[in-house]
One Martini backbone bead per residue (centre of mass of N, CA, C, O) as a GRO file, in nm:
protein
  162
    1UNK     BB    1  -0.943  13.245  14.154
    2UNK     BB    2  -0.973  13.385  14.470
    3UNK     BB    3  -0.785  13.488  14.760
    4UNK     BB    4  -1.045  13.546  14.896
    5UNK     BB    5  -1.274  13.563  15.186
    6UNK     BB    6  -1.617  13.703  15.258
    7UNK     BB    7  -1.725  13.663  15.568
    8UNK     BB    8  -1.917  13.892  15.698
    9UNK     BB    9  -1.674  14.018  15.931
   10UNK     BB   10  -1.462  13.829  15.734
   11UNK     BB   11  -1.122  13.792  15.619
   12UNK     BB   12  -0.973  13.580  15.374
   13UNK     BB   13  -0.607  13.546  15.314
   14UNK     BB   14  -0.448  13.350  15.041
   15UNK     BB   15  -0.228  13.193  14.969
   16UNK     BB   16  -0.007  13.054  14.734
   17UNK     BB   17   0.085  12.788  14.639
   18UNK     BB   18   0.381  12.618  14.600
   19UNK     BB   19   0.514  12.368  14.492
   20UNK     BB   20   0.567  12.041  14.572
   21UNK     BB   21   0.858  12.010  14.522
   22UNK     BB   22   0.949  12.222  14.707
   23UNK     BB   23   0.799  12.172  14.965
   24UNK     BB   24   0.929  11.911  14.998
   25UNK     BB   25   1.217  11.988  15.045
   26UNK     BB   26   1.143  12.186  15.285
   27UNK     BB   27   1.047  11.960  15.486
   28UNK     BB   28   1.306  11.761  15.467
   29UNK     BB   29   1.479  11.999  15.569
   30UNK     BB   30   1.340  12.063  15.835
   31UNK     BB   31   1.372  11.760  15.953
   32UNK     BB   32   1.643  11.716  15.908
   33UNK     BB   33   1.766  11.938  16.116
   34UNK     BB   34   1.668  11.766  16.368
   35UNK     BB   35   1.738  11.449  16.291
   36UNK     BB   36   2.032  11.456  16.240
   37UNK     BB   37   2.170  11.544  16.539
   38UNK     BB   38   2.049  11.355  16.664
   39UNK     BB   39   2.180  11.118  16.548
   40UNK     BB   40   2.464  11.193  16.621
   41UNK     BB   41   2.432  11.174  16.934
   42UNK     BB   42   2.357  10.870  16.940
   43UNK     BB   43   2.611  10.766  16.815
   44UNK     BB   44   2.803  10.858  16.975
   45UNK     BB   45   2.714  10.761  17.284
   46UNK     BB   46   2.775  10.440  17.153
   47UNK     BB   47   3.086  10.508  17.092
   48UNK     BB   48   3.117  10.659  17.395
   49UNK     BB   49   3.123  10.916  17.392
   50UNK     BB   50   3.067  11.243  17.539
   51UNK     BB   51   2.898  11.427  17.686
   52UNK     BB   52   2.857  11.801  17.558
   53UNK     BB   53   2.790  12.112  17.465
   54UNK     BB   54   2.782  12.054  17.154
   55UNK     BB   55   2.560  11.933  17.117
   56UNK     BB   56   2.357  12.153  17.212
   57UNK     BB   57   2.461  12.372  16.992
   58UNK     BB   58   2.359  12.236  16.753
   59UNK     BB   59   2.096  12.170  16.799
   60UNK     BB   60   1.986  12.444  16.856
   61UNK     BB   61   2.056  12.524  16.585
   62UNK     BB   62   1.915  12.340  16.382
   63UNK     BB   63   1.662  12.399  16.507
   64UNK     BB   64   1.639  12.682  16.401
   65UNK     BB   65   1.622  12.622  16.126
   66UNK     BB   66   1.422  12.426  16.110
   67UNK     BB   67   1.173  12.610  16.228
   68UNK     BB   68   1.227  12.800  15.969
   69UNK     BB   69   1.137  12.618  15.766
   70UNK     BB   70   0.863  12.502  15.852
   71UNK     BB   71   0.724  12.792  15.857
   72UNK     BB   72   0.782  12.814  15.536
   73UNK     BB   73   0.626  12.558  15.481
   74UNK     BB   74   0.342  12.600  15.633
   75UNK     BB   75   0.284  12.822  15.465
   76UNK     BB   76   0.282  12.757  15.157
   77UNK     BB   77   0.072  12.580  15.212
   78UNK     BB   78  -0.160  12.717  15.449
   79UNK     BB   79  -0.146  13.001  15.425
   80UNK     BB   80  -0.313  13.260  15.601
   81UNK     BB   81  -0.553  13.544  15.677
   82UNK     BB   82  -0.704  13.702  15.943
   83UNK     BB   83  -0.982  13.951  15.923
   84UNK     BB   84  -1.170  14.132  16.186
   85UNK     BB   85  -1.474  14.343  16.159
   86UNK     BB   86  -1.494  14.473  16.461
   87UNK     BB   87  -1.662  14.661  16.668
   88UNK     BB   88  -1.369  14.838  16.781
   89UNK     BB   89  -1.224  14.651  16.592
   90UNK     BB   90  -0.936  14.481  16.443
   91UNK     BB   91  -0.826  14.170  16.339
   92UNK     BB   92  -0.527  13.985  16.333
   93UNK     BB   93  -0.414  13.676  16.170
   94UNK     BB   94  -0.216  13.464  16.128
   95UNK     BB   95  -0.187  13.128  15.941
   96UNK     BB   96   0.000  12.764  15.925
   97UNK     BB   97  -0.213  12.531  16.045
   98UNK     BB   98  -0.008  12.435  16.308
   99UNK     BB   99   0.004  12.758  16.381
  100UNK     BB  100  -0.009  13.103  16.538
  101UNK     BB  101   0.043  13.438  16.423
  102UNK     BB  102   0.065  13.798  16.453
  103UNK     BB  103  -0.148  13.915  16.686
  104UNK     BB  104  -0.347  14.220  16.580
  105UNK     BB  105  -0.508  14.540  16.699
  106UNK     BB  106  -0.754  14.786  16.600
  107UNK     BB  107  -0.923  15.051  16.548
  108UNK     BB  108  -1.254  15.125  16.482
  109UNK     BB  109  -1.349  15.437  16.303
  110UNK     BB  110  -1.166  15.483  16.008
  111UNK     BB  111  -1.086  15.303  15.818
  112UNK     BB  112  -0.804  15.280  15.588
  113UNK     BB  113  -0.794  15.133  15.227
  114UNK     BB  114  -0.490  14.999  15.087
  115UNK     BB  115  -0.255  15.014  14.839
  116UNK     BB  116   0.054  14.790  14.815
  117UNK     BB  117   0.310  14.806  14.599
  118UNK     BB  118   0.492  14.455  14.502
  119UNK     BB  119   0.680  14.418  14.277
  120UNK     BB  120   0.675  14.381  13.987
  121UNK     BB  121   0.465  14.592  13.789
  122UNK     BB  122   0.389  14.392  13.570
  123UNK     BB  123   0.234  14.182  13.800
  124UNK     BB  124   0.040  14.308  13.959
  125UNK     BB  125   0.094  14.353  14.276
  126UNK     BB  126  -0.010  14.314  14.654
  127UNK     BB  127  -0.122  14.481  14.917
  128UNK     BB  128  -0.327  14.493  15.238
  129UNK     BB  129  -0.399  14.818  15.396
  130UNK     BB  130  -0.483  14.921  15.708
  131UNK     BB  131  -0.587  15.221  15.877
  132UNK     BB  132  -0.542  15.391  16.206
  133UNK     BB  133  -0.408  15.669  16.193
  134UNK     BB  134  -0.093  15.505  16.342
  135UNK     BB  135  -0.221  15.241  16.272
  136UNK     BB  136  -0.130  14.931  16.108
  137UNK     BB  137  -0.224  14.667  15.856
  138UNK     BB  138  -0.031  14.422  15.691
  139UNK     BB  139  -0.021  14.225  15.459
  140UNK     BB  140   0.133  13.975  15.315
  141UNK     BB  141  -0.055  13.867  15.110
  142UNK     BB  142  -0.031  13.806  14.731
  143UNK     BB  143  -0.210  14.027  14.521
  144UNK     BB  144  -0.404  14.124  14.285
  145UNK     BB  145  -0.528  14.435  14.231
  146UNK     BB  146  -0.787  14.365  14.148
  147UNK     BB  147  -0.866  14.203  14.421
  148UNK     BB  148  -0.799  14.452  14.619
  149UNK     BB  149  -1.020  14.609  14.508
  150UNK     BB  150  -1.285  14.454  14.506
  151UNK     BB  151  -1.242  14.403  14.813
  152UNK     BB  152  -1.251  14.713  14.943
  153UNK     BB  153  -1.566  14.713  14.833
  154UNK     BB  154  -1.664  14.494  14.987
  155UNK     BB  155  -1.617  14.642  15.235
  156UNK     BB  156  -1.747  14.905  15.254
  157UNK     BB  157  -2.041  14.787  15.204
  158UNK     BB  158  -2.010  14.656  15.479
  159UNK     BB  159  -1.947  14.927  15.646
  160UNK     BB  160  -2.245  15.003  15.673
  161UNK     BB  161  -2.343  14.744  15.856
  162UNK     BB  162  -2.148  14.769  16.126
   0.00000   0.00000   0.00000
């Protein structure tokens, strides 16, 4: 099964998901960041206390802790990339599944694709990179080198229809 879809001038590359396991961790503590403050804040005003900033402090703390949980744990769920091989541009935006981010384009004249070698050497990983001039855009999704060489040449042989 290959990480990568080709299809007319749209590239997406596909995380592996990690572990049910670990994925499942992942979400119990994201969801518990947000509602465990949140609920220590209801039992204290039941119990009398008076609200103060610390509790506004916390929530945020927790907050944010809690939103970097779940983007990480988001990511390894459905975690995709696309790249949009359209002339004037490329378009690349991240997708998280329930919400996307980090969309970025540069100028399609003469784009060089190549792989950044990342992990173990052993393991025979990159991810793919792409560059015009000096403006760059890396993969986050790491995938096998042989499959990064394979789209390459799919995408090249498709730059000459574009």
């Amino acid at each position: 099964m290959t990480q990568y879809e080709l299809t007319e001038k749209t590239v997406t590359l596909k995380v592996r998901k990690s572990s049910i396991f670990v994925r499942g961790i992942m979400f119990f503590f994201a969801f518990a960041s947000f509602i465990l403050p949140l609920t220590g804040i209801i039992i204290a005003m039941i119990n009398g206390k008076r609200f103060h900033i610390g509790f506004l402090i916390g929530l945020f703390l927790f907050g944010l802790i809690g939103f970097y949980l779940l983007r990480i744990s988001l990511w390894n769920t459905y975690g995709e990339e696309t790249i949009k091989l359209r002339k004037p541009t490329i378009e690349y935006e991240a997708n998280y599944g329930w919400f996307k981010d980090g969309k970025r384009s540069i100028n399609f004249n003469n784009p060089v694709f190549s792989i950044d070698k990342i992990g173990y050497e052993e393991d025979k990983t990159g991810i793919l990179v792409i560059e015009e001039g000096t403006e760059k855009i890396e993969s986050v999704v790491k995938m096998k080198i042989c499959e990064i060489e394979e789209l390459i040449e799919k995408i090249k042989t498709l730059d000459n229809t574009l």
